[in-house]
Structures are given as structure tokens and as C-alpha cells.
C-alpha positions as YAML, in Angstrom:
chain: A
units: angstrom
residues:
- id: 1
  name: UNK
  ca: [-115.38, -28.31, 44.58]
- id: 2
  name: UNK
  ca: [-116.09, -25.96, 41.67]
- id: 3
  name: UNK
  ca: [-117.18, -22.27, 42.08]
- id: 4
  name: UNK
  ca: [-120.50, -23.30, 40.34]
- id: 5
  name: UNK
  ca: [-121.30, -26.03, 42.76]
- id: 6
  name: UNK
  ca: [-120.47, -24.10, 46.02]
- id: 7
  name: UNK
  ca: [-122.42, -20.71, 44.61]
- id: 8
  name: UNK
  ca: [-124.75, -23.35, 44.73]
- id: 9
  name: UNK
  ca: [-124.87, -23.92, 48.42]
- id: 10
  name: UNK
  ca: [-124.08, -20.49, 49.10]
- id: 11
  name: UNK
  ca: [-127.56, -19.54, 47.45]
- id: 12
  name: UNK
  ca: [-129.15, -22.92, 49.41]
- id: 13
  name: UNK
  ca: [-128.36, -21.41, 52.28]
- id: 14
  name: UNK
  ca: [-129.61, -18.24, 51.79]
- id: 15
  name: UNK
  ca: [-133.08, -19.76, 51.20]
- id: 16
  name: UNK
  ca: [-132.63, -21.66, 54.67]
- id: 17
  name: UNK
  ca: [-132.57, -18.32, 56.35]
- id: 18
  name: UNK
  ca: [-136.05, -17.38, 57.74]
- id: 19
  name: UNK
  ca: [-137.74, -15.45, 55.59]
- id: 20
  name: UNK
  ca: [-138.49, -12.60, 58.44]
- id: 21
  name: UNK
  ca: [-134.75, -12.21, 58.75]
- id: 22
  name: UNK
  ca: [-133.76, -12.36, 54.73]
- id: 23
  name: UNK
  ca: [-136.17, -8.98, 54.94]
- id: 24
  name: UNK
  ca: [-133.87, -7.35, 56.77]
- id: 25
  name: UNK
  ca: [-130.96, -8.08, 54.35]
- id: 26
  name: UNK
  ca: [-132.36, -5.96, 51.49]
- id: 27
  name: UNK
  ca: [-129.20, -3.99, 51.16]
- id: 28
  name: UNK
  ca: [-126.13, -6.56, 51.88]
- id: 29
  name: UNK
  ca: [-124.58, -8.69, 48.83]
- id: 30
  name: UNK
  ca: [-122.97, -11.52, 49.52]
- id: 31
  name: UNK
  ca: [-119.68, -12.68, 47.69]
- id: 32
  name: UNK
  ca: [-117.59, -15.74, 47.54]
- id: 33
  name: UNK
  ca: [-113.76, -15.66, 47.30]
- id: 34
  name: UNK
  ca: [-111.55, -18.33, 46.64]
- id: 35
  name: UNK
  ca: [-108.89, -17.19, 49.90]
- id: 36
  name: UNK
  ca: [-109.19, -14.38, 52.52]
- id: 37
  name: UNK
  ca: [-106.59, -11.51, 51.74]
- id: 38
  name: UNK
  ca: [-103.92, -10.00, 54.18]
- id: 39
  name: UNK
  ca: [-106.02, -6.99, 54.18]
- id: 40
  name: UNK
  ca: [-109.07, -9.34, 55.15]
- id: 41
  name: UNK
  ca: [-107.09, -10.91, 57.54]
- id: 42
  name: UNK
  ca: [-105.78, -7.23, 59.17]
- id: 43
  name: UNK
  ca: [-108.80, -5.68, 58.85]
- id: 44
  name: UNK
  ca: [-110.74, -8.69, 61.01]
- id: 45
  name: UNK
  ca: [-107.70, -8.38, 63.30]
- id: 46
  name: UNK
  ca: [-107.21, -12.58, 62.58]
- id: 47
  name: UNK
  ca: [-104.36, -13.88, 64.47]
- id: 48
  name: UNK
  ca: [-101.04, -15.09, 62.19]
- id: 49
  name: UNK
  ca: [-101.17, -18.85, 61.64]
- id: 50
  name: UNK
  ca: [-105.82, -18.81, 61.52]
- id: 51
  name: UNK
  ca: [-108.02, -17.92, 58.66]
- id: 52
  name: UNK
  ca: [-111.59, -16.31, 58.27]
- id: 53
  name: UNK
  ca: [-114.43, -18.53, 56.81]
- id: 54
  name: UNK
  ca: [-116.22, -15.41, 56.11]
- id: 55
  name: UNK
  ca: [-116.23, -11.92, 56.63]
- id: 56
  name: UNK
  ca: [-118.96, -8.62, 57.03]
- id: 57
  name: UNK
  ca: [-117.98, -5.04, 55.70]
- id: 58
  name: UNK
  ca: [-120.63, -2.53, 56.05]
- id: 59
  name: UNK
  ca: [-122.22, -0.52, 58.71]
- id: 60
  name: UNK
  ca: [-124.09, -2.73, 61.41]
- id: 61
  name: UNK
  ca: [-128.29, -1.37, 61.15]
- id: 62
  name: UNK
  ca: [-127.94, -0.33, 64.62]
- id: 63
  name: UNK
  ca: [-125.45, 2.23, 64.10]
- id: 64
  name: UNK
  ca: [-126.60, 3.82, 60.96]
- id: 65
  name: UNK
  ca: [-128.20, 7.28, 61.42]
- id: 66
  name: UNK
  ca: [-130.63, 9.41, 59.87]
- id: 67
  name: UNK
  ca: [-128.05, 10.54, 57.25]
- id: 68
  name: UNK
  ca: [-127.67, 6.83, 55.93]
- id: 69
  name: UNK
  ca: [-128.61, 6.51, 52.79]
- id: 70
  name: UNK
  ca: [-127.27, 6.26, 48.92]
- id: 71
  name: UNK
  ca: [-124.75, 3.59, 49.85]
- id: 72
  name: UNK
  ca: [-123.69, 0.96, 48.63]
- id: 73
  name: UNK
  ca: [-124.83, -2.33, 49.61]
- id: 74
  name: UNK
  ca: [-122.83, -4.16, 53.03]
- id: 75
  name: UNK
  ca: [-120.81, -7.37, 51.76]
- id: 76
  name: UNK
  ca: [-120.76, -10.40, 53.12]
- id: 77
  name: UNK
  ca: [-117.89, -12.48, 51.51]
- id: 78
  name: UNK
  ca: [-117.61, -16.37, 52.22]
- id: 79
  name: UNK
  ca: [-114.14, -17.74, 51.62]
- id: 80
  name: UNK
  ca: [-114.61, -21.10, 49.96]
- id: 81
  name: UNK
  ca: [-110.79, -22.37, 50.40]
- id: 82
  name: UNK
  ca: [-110.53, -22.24, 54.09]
- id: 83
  name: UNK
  ca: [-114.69, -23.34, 54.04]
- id: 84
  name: UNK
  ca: [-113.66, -26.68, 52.34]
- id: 85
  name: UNK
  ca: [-110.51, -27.37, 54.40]
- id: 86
  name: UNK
  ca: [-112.51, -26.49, 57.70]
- id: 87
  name: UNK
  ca: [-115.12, -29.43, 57.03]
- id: 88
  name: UNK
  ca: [-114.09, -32.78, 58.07]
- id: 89
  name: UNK
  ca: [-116.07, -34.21, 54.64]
- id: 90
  name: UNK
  ca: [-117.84, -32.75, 51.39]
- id: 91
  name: UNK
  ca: [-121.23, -33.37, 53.24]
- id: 92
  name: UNK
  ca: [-120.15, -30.93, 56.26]
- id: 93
  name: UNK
  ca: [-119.69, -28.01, 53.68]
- id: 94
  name: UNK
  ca: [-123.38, -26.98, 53.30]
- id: 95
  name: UNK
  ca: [-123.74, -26.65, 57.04]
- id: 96
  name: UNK
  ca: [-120.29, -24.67, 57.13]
- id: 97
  name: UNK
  ca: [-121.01, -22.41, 54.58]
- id: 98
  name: UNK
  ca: [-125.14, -21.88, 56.52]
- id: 99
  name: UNK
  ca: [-123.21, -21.48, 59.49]
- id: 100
  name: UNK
  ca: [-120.40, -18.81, 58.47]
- id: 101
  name: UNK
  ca: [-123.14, -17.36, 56.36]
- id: 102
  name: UNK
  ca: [-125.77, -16.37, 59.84]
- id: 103
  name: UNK
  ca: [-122.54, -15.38, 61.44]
- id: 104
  name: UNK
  ca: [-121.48, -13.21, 59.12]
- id: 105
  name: UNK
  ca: [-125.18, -11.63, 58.75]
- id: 106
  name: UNK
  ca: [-125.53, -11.52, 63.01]
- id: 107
  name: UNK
  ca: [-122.77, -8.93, 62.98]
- id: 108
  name: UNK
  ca: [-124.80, -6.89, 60.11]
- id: 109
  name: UNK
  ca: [-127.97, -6.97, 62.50]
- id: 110
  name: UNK
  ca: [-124.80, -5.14, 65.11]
- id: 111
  name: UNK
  ca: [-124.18, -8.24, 67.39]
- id: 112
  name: UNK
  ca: [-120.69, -8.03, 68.07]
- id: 113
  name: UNK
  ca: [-118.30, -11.26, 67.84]
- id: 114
  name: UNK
  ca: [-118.75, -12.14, 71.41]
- id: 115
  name: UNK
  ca: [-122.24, -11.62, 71.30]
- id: 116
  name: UNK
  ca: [-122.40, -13.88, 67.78]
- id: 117
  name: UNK
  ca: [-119.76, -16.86, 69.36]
- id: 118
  name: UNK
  ca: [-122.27, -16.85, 72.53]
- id: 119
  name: UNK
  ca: [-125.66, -16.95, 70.54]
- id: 120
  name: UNK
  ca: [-123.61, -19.56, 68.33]
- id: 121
  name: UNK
  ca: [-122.92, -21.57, 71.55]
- id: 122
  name: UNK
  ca: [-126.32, -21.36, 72.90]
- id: 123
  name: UNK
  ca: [-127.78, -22.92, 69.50]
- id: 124
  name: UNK
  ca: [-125.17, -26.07, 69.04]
- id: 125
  name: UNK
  ca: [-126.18, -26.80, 72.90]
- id: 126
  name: UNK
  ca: [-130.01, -26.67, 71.31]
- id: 127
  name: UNK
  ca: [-129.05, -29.12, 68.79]
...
């Protein structure tokens, strides 16, 4: 899949976010990156031999303090390699990408990765 086409569903799945929560996302850009780097893959503590489908760098909202302000905006960054070779078929990437995408943006609202694989668990048994 081109860059073009998967920006695409990157920015589709934005808009499938509740609008209530996009308001709290005012300060976070989201990227997309062809592959994860080693320093990605340290720096999210990724096992040797696994990947990352995405990835948050910032400062969670719950632990910022009165002195937080003039930043720069948090980063999300979706990896579109291992996103493609995660879905079974073309028509699983949009929900992949939606997926890695709230995950990503849970740990930005200071849920930590146990608290986002439970909540994640808790939804697919809602499905």
C-alpha cells in the first residue's frame, strides 16, 4: 500500500475517534513511519524477534504540572510496515491502524500498557 493511501486511513481513523476525546488531543501529532527504529524498539523496551505497530512519546496529561507549557506537541507515530504485515488481509488494515491508533492515544490520556491491553480486552469481549 502507498504512503498516500494509508495517510488516508490514518486520517479515517482519526475522524472515528469520538469527538469528546479528539478534544483532548489538541497538542499530540501523529506520524507515520515506514519501520520502527532500534531506538523505537529500546526505548518501548520491545522484546528481540517483535515489532511495535505504533508508538507514544510525550508526557502522559496526568503527569504534567503547573510548569507545562511551551512544548512541543506529544507524537504518536504509526508504523505502516509491521501494520500491513500484522493484518491477515488489506481489509483488516483500517481496523489495525484505528486500533494501534486509540492505543497509542490511551497511554497519552496516562493509562499505562497494562491498563491499555486490559481496557483493550474488555472492548473485543464487547464486540
Amino acid at each position: 500500500m502507498g504512503r498516500d493511501e494509508f495517510q488516508d486511513l490514518v486520517d479515517e481513523a482519526w475522524e472515528r475517534i469520538p469527538e469528546g476525546f479528539r478534544d483532548r488531543f489538541s497538542n499530540v501529532a501523529i506520524f507515520v513511519q515506514d519501520e520502527p527504529s532500534a531506538e523505537h524498539l529500546q526505548s518501548a523496551g520491545t522484546p528481540r524477534g517483535h515489532t511495535l505497530l505504533g508508538l507514544y512519546q510525550g508526557i502522559p496529561l496526568d503527569r504534567r504540572g503547573w510548569g507545562y507549557n511551551m512544548v512541543l506537541p506529544d507524537q504518536v507515530t504509526l508504523f505502516q510496515g509491521p501494520i500491513e504485515r500484522s493484518a491477515s488481509s488489506q481489509a483488516e488494515i483500517p481496523q489495525i491502524i484505528y486500533d494501534t491508533l486509540w492505543h497509542e492515544l490511551a497511554h497519552h490520556l496516562g493509562m499505562s500498557e497494562t491498563e491499555v491491553r486490559d481496557a483493550e480486552r474488555r472492548r473485543a469481549n464487547r464486540r
